[in-house]
LUMLOTI-243115 format. One line per 8 residues: number of its first residue (from 1); their letters; for each residue x, y, z of C-alpha. Coordinates in nm, 3 decimals, decimal comma. Example, Ala and Ser with C-alpha at 12.3 -4.5 7.8 and 13.67 -1.06 7.14 Angstrom:
REM LUMLOTI-243115
1 = AS = 1,230 -0,450 0,780 | 1,367 -0,106 0,714
REM end
This chain:
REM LUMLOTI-243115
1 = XXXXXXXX = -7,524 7,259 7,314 | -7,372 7,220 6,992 | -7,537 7,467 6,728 | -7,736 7,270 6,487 | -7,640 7,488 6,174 | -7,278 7,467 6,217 | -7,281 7,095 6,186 | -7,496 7,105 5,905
9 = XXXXXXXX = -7,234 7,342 5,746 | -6,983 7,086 5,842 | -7,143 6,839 5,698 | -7,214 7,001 5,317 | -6,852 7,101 5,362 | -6,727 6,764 5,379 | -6,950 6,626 5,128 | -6,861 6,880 4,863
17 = XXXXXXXX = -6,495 6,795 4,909 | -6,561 6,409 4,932 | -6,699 6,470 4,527 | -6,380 6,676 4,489 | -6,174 6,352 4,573 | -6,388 6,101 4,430 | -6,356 6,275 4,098 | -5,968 6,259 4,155
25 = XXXXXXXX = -5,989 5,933 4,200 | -6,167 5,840 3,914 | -5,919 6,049 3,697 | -5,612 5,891 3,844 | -5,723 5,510 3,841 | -5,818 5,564 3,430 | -5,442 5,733 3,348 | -5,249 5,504 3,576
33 = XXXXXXXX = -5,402 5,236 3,403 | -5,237 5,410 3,021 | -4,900 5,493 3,263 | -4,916 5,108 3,402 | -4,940 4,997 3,008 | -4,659 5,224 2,916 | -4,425 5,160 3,187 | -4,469 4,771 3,116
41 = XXXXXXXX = -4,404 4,807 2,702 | -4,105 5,042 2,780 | -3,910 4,797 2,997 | -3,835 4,534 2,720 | -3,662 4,774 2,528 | -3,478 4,929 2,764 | -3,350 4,600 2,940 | -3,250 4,499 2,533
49 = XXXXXXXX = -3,085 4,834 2,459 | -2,906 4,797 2,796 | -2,742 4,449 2,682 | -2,681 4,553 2,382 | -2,492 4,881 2,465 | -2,306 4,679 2,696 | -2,198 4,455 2,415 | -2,083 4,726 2,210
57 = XXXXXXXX = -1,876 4,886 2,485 | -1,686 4,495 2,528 | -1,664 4,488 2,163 | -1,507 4,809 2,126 | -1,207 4,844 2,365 | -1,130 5,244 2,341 | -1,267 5,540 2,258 | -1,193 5,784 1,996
65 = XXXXXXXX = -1,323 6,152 1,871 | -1,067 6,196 1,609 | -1,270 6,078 1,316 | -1,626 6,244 1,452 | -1,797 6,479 1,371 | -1,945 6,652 1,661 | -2,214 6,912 1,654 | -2,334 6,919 2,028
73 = XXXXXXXX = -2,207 6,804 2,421 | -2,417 6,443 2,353 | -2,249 6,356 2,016 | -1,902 6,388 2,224 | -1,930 6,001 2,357 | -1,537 5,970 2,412 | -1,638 6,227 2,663 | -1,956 6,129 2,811
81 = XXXXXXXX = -1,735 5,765 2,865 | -1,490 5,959 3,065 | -1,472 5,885 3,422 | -1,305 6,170 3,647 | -1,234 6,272 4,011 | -1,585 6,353 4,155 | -1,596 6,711 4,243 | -1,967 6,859 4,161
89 = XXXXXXXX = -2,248 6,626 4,127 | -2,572 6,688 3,891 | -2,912 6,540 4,023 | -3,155 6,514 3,804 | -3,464 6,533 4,025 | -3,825 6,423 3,891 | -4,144 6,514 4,083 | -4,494 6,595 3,921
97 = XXXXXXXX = -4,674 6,908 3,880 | -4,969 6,877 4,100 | -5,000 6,760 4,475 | -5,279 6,588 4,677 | -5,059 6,238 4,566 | -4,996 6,131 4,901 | -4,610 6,121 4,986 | -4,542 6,093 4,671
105 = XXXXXXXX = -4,319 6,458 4,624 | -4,213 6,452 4,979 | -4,018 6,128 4,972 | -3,897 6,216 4,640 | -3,786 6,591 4,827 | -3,643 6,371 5,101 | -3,428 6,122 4,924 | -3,287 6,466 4,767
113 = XXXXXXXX = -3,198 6,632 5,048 | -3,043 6,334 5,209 | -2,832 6,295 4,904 | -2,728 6,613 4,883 | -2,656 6,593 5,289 | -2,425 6,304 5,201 | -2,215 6,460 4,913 | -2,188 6,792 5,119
121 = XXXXXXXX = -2,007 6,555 5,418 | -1,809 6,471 5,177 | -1,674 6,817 5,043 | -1,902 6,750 4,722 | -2,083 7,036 4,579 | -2,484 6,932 4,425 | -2,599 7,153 4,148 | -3,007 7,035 4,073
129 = XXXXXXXX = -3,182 6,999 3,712 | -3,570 6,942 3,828 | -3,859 6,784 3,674 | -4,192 6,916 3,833 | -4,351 7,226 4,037 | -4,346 7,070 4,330 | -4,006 6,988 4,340 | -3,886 7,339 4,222
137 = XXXXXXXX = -4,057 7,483 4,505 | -3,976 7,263 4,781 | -3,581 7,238 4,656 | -3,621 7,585 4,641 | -3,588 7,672 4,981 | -3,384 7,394 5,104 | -3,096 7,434 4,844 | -2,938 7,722 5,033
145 = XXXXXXXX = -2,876 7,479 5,368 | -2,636 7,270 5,156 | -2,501 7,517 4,912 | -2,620 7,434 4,611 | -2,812 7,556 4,286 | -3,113 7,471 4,109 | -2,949 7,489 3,721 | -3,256 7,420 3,498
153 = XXXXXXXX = -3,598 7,345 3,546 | -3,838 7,110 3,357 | -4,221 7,169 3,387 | -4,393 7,062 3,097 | -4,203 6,708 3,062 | -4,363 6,612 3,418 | -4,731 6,585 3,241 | -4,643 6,442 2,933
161 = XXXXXXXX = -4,306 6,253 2,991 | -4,174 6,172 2,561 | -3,885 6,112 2,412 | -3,800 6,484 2,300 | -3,845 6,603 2,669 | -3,624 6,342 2,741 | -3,379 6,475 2,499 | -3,418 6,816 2,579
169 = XXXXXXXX = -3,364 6,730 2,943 | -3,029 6,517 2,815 | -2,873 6,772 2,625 | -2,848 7,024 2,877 | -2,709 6,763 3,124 | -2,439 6,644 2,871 | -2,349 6,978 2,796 | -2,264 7,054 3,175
177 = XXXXXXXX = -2,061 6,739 3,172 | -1,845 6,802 2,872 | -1,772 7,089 2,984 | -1,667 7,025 3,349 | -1,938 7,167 3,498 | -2,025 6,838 3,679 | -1,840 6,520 3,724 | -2,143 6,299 3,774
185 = XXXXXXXX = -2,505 6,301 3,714 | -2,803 6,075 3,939 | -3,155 6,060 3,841 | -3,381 6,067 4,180 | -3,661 5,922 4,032 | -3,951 5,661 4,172 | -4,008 5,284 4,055 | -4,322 5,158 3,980
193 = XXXXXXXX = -4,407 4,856 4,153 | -4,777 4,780 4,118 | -5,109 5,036 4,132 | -5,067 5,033 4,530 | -4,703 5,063 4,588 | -4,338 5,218 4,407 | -4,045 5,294 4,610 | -3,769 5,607 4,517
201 = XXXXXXXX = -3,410 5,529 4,359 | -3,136 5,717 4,223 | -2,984 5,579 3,897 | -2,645 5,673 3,786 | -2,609 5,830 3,437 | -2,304 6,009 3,352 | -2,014 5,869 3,338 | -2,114 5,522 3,198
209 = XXXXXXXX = -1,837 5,461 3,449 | -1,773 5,018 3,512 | -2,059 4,930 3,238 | -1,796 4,734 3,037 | -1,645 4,560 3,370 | -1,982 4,476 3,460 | -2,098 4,316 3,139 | -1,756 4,114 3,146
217 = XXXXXXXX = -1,781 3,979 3,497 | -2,180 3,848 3,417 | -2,021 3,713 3,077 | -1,734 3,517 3,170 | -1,697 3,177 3,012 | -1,986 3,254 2,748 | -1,888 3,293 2,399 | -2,030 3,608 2,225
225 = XXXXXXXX = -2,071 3,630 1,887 | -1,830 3,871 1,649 | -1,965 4,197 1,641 | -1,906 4,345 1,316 | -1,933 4,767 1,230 | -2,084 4,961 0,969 | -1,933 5,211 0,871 | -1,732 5,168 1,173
233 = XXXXXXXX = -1,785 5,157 1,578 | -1,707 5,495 1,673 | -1,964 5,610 1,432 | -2,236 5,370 1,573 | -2,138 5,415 1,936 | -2,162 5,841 1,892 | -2,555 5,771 1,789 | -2,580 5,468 2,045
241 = XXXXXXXX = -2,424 5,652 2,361 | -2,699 5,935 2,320 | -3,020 5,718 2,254 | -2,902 5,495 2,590 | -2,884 5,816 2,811 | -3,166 5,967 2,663 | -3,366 5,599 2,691 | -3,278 5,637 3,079
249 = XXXXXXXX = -3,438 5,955 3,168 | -3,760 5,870 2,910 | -3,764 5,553 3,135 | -3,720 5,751 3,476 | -4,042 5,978 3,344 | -4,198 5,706 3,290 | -4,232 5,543 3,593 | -4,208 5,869 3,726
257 = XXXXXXXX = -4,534 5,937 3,619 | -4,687 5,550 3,690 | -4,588 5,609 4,032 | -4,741 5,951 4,079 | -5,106 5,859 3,934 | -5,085 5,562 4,185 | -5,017 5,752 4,457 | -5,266 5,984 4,371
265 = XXXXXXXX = -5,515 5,715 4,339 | -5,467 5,547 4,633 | -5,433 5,898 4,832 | -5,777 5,963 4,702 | -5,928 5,657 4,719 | -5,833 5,726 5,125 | -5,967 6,084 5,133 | -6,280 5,966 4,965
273 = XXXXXXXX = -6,294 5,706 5,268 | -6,200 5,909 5,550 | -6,467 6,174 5,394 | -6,747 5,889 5,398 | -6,661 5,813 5,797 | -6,673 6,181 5,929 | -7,010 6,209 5,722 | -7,147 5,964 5,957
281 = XXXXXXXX = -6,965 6,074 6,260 | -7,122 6,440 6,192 | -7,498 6,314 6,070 | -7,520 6,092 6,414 | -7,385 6,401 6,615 | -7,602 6,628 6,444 | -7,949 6,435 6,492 | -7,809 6,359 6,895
289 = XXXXXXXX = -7,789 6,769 6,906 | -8,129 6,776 6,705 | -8,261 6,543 6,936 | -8,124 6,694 7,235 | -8,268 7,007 7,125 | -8,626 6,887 7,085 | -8,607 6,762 7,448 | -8,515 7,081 7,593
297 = XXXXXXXX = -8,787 7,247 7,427 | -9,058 6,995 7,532 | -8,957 7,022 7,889 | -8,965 7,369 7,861 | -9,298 7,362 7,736 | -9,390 7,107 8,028 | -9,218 7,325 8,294 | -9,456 7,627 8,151
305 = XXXXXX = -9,771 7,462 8,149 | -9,786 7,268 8,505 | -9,659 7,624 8,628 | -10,010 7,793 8,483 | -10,182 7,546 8,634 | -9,990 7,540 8,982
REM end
């Protein structure tokens, strides 16, 4: 017979969790809400800073560094704009903080390590710049299997995604690249879809490599206006290269983020569900043992009493 107290203990145990998730839940559905807002009034200006860097880049033809003035890796555009043989590729790999958001990390991890499978059969080396606890930890382990490094690592920016994380995050990354260190950098990021779904992408950063053939060939036949520079382009594009770069990993945080609350949410909402069933499941086996006990001990009183009187 099943005992009677260990079900009961099941069944507070399962409660006091089911409040644990429910409270989640609640937390997640009123932030996603803020990170749905965000995500949604960031777009505009990122789709309108695209076109118009792309513009720029048509307008200006080639690149020059002999009139800058360059303090740091991210003022070096002519640089940034160069595209070279492939031989170490940075991934810049966002994940969150905390767990108990469904898949969320793990197909972030997974798209990673496939990735880095794919440039290692190629005779590409993967060096890692990671946004999140989770991701340091997993990546962790599995960077030895395809020989490469974990180079810097981003906590903070993963709970509060802003623009100086972003640049912070950016000026290590150009920095590597202007000096060789890597040939290429991908953000492994999520898209935010809707509060039940987002699905994981890598964008391609460094080098702006095709942007101005692309522009051209979704262009032809349309007549631009004259694009005239103050005090002159190379000057505008070294403080318009930077702010595009940086705009794509504040962008990649931010539906970073979006996509994590929602998971969470809707991995909670589940839990809190699931929770709910196996309280039922336990309360109907507990009063059938209950029941089943009571039985057993009126018999047994039965069984006593016609045996006095036999």
């Amino acid at each position: 017979m099943t005992n009677l107290k260990d079900i009961k203990n099941r069944i507070q145990s399962v409660k006091s969790t089911q409040k644990i998730t429910r409270a989640m839940k609640m937390v997640a559905a009123a932030k996603v809400k803020r990170a749905e807002n965000t995500v949604k009034a960031s777009r505009p200006f990122t789709y309108e800073l695209t076109s118009m860097f792309k513009k720029l880049l048509a307008s200006v033809g080639t690149y020059s560094s002999t009139t800058l003035k360059i303090k740091s890796a991210v003022d070096n555009y002519p640089e940034l704009l160069q595209v070279r043989k492939i031989k170490t590729v940075g991934l810049l790999v966002i994940t969150s903080n905390k767990g108990l958001a469904g898949a969320y990390n793990a197909n972030i991890v997974r798209k990673t390590i496939k990735t880095m499978a794919d440039y290692n059969a190629q005779g590409i080396k993967t060096i890692l710049f990671v946004v999140g606890q989770k991701g340091i930890t997993a990546l962790k382990r599995r960077c030895k299997e395809y020989g490469c490094d974990i180079e810097k690592t981003y906590v903070g920016v993963a709970n509060n995604p802003s623009g100086e994380g972003a640049k912070m995050i950016i000026d290590d990354i150009a920095e590597y690249f202007v000096s060789h260190k890597i040939d290429k950098i991908e953000i492994i990021t999520t898209r935010f879809k809707n509060m039940m779904s987002y699905f994981t992408e890598s964008w391609d950063v460094l080098p702006l490599k095709d942007i101005n053939d692309d522009y051209e060939r979704r262009h032809d036949n349309i007549l631009e206006p004259l694009m005239e520079f103050e005090p002159d382009m190379h000057n505008i594009l070294q403080k318009v290269v930077p702010m595009y770069i940086t705009n794509i990993v504040y962008q990649a945080l931010l539906e970073a983020q979006a996509s994590e609350l929602a998971s969470r949410m809707t991995a909670m909402s589940a839990a809190t569900t699931n929770a709910e069933k196996m309280i039922k499941t336990l309360t109907i086996d507990y009063n059938k043992s209950r029941q089943a006990a009571i039985t057993q001990e009126i018999i047994e009183v039965a069984s006593g009493a016609n045996a006095q009187l036999g």
